[in-house]
C-alpha positions in Angstrom: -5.9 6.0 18.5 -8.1 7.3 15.6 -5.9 5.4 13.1 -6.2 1.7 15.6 -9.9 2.3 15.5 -9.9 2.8 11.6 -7.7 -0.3 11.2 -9.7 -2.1 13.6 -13.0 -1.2 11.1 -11.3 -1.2 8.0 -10.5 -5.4 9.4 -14.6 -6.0 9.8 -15.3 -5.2 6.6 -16.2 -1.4 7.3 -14.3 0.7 4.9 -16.2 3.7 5.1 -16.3 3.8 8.8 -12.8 3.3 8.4 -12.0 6.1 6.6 -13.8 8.3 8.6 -11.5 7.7 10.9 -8.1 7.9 8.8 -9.4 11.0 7.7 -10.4 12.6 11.0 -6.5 11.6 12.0 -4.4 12.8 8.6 -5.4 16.8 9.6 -3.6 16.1 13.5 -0.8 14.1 11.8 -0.2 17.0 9.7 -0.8 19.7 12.1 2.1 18.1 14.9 4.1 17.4 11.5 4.3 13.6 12.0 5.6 13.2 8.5 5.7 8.9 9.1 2.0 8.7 10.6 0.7 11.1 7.8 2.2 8.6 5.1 0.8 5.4 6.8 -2.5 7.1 6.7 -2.4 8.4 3.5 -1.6 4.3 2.7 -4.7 3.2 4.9 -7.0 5.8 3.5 -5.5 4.3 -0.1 -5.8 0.8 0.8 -9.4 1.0 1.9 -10.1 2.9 -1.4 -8.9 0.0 -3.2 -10.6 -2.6 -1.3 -14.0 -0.4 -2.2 -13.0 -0.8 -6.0 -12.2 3.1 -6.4 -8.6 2.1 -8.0 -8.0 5.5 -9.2 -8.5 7.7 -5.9 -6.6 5.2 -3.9 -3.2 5.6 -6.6 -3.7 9.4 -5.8 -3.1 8.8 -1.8 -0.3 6.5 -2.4 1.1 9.0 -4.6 1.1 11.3 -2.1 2.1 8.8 0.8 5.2 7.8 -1.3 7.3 10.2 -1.3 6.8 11.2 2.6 8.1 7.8 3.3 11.0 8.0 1.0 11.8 11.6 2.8 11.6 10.1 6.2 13.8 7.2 4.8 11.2 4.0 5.7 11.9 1.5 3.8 9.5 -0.5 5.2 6.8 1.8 4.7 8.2 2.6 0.7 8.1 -1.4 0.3 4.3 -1.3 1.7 3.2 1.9 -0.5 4.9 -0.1 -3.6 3.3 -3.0 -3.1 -0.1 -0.9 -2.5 0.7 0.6 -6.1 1.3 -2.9 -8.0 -1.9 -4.2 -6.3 -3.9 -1.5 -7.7 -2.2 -1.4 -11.1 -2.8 -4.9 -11.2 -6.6 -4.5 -10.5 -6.6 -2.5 -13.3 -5.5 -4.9 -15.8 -2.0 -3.1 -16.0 0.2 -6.4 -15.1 3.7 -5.0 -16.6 2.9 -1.7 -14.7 2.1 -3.9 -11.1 5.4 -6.2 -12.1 7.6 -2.5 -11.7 5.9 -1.4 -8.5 6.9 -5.2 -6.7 10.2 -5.0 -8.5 11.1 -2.0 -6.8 9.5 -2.9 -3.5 11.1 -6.2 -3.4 14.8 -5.2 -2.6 13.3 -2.6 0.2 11.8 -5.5 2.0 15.5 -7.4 1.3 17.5 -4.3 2.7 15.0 -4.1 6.1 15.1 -7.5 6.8 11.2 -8.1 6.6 10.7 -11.0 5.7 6.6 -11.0 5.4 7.0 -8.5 3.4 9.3 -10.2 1.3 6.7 -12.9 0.6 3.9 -10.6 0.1 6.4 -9.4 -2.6 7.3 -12.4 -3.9 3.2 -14.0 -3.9 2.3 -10.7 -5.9 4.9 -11.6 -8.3 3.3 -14.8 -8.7 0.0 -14.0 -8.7 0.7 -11.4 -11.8 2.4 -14.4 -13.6 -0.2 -16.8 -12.9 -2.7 -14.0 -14.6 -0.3 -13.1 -17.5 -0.3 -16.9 -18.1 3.4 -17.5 -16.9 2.4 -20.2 -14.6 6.1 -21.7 -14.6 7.4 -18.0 -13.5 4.5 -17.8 -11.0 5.5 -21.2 -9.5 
């Protein structure tokens, strides 16, 4: 419930109120062990960190989400955290660095089947070309 009320804030705009509530949930998803909802909150609290321009803090909680979803083998979730890296990376003016993290996520979203995540992939790709000035490999 904490983390649909954080999403649910972090949607109108509010990040901070957001994150008060990711961060009032990551202590119970760690205390009950709930090694999945402790990664996808790690990637909110990251996410909304990102969205408020602090690129570097929000790396460190997808660092730390990544590897929880690799050891509770979610694809999905891996694919999501990638794509969270090479949005950030890409913020930062680090294109080649943004170009490995959607690489990698790419073929998660492929092996899953999710297909909007696929695209995300793909429209990352594209808007990383567009920036480096390889509007034919963008298109």
């Amino acid at each position: 419930t904490l983390i649909s009320f954080g999403a649910v804030y972090d949607a109108l705009g509010e990040k901070q109120k957001a994150l008060e509530y990711y961060n009032t949930a990551l202590p119970l998803y760690r205390a009950v062990g709930d090694r999945g909802g402790e990664a996808t909150t790690l990637n909110n609290i990251g996410t909304a960190y990102n969205a408020l321009g602090e690129k570097l803090k929000a790396l460190e909680y997808y660092n730390t989400a990544l590897p929880l979803y690799r050891a509770a083998g979610d694809k999905s979730g891996e694919a999501n955290t990638l794509v969270s890296f090479g949005t950030a990376y890409s913020a930062l003016g680090e294109k080649p660095k943004a170009l490995e993290y959607y690489n990698t996520a790419l073929p998660l979203y492929r092996a899953v089947g999710d297909r909007g995540g696929e695209a995300t992939a793909l429209v990352s790709f594209g808007a990383v070309y567009d920036a480096l000035g390889e509007k034919q490999k963008a298109l």
